[in-house]
N, C-alpha and C positions, 0 to 999 in steps of 0.2 A: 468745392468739397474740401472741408481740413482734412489735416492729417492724420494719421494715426498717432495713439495719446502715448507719450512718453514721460518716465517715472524717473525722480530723485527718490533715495531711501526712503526718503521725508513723506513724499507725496504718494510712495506702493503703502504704505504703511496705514496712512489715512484713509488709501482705496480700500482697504485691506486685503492686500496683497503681498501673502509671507516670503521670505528669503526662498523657501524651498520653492513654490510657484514661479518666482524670477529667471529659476535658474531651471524650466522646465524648457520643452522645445519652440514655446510659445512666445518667447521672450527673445531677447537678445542683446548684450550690453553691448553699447556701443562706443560706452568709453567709462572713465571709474564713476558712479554714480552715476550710472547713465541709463535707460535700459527703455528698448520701444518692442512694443509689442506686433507683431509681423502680420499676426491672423486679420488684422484692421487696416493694412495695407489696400491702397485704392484695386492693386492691380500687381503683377509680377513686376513691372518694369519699376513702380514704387518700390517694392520689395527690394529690387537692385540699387534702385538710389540707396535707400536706407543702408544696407549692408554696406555699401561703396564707404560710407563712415569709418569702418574697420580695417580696410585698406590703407597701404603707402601713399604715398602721392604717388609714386612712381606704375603704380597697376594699372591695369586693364584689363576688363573684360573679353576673353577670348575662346577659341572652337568654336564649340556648339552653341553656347549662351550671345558669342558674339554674331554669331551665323543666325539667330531665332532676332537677336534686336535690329537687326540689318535686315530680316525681312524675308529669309531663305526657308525653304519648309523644312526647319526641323524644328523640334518640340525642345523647350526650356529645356537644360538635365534638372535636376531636383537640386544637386549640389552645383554653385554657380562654378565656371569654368575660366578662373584669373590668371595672367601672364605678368609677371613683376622681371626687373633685372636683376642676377643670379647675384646671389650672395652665398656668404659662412653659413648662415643657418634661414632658410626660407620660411615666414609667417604660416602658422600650417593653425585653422579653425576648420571645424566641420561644417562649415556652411560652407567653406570653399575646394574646388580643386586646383591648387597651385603648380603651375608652369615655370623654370626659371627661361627668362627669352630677353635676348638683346636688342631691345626695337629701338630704331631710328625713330626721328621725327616723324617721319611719313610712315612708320606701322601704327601710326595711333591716330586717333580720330575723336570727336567729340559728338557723339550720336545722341540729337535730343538730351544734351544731360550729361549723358553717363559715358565717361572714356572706355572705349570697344577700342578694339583692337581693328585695324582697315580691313575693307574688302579683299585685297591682295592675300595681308597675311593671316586674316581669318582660314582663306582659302586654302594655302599653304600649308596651316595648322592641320583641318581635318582633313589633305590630302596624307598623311599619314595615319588617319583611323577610320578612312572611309574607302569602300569596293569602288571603283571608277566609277561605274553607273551613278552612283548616290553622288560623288564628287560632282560630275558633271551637269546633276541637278539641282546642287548646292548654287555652282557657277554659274548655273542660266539664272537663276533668281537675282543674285547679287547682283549680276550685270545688268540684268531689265531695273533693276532698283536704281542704277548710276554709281553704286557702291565697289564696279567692279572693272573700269575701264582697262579698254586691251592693251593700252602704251604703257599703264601703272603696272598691272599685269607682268608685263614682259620685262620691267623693270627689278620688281620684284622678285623674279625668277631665276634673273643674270643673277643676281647676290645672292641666288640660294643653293651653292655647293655644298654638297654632304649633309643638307638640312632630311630629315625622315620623310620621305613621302615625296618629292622633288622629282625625278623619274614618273611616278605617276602625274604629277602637276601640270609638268611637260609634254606628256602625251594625251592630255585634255584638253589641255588650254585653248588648240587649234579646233576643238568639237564645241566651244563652247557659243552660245547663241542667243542672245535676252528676245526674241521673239518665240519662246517655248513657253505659255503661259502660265502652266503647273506641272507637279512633279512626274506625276505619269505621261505627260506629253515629253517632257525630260527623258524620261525613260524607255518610252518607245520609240524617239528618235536617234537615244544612243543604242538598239540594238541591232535598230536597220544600217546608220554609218558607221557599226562596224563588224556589219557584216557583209558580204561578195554583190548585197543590191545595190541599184546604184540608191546615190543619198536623197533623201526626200526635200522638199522647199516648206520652210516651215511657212505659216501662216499663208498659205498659196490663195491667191483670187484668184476666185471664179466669176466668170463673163458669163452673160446670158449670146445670143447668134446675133444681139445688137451691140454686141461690147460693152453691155453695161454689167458692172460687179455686182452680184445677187449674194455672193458668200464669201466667205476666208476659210477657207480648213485649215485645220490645225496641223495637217503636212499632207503632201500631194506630189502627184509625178505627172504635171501638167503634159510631158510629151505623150505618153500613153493612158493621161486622164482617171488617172486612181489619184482617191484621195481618203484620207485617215483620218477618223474624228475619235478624241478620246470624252466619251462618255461620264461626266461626275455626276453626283447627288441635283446636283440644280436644274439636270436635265429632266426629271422626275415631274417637277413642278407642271400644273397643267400648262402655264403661259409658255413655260417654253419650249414643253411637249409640242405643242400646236405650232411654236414658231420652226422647230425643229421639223416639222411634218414638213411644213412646206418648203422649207430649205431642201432637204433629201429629195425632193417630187423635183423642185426648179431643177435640183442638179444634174437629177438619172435625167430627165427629158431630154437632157440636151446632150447626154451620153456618157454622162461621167460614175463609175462607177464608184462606189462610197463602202469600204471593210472600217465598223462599231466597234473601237474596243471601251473594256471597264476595268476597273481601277484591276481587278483580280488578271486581266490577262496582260497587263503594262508589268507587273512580277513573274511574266513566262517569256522569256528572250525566243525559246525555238515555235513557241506559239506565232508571236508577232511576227518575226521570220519566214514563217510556212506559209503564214496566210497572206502577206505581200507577196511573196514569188509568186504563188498560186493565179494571185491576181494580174501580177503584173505581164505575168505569162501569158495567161487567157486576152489581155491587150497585145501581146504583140512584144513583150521584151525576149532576149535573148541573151543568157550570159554573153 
């Protein structure tokens, strides 16, 4: 697949494409006589390459934009999210949001291409603009990705005195878990450890009375045999309506009881709360 077509004076002119079109939001110079058009970009991540043009050497990609290339469920921002070393006057385009940030060799990365800023100090970053919950399911993604190991982690966090959001960082980093497979399983597991039930086991197997594995839920309290499935869009699908029948049938038979949530009750903490005690009470728990 080429690339998107990029224009000398010479060559918009021939297109005919006047000064003023150049300099609409469709365009973008990426150095003097230089200018590629975005809208023809393969993909977002093209789009990144491309604009990477207009950066120092010394940037990188970082927060949000560095957390979506790494693989974490959040959505590109619009404006990409860049970390350079602090200077007099810092590089300021509207395609970008500029961070001054001192990173070592090891805050930077070369992801597919494009210098991101690591999984550690990505992590770092949005624990300063994100509610814990959302942090915590930033960090289960990074980490299931390998982007986020727990020794780098802990390294990272020794050298992060007085850094924003560091306090937070610290009181998650112990909740964090790459067997959470999406973000509302993220999120229903950070309401349960940390609240007075005991903690769930994420991806729990279940044995049939011959010991053989028939399922994994997505978290479960094998001593009293509740187990928690978070419900997405793909469950809908007929094929895996039916696979899902009979998983729920293998699991009750053999006495396990099974509480549905959907994406709408993984955003209610006293929801998911009520209805595991509920449960886990009816088996036999006791504060």
């Amino acid at each position: 697949m080429s690339p998107p077509p990029t224009f000398t004076a010479a060559s918009a002119r021939a297109a005919g494409l006047t000064r003023g079109r150049l300099r609409g939001p469709r365009f973008v110079r990426l150095a003097h006589d230089f200018v590629v058009r975005l809208d023809d970009a393969i993909d977002s991540r093209e789009r990144l390459a491309l604009l990477a043009g207009l950066l120092p050497a010394d940037a990188a990609y970082s927060h949000a934009t560095a957390a979506a290339l790494l693989g974490a469920h959040v959505d590109l921002p619009a404006r990409a999210h860049v970390a350079m070393t602090p200077r007099r006057v810092l590089p300021q385009r509207a395609e970008f949001v500029v961070h001054a940030r001192g990173l070592t060799e090891q805050d930077v990365v070369l992801h597919r291409g494009l210098r991101t800023t690591s999984g550690p100090q990505t992590w770092l970053d949005l624990a300063g603009q994100l509610p814990a919950h959302e942090l915590l399911a930033v960090g289960d993604a990074l980490m299931r990705g390998g982007h986020l190991p727990p020794e780098a982690l802990a390294r990272r966090l020794e050298r992060a005195a007085r850094v924003r959001g560091v306090v937070r960082a610290r009181e998650c980093a112990p909740l964090l878990d790459p067997r959470s497979m999406s973000r509302p399983e993220s999120l229903v597991r950070y309401w349960l450890v940390t609240s007075d039930l005991p903690d769930p086991q994420p991806q729990l197997p279940v044995c049939d009375r011959w010991g053989r594995v028939v399922a994994h839920a997505d978290l479960g309290y094998e001593e009293w045999k509740v187990l928690l499935e978070y419900e997405g869009r793909q469950h809908a699908e007929p094929e895996q309506f039916g696979r899902d029948v009979d998983r729920y049938s293998l699991v009750a038979a053999d006495g396990w009881l099974v509480l549905r949530f959907a994406a709408r009750h993984a955003e209610n903490p006293a929801l998911v709360v009520d209805r595991t005690r509920r449960a886990l009470v009816s088996r036999g728990w006791r504060p």
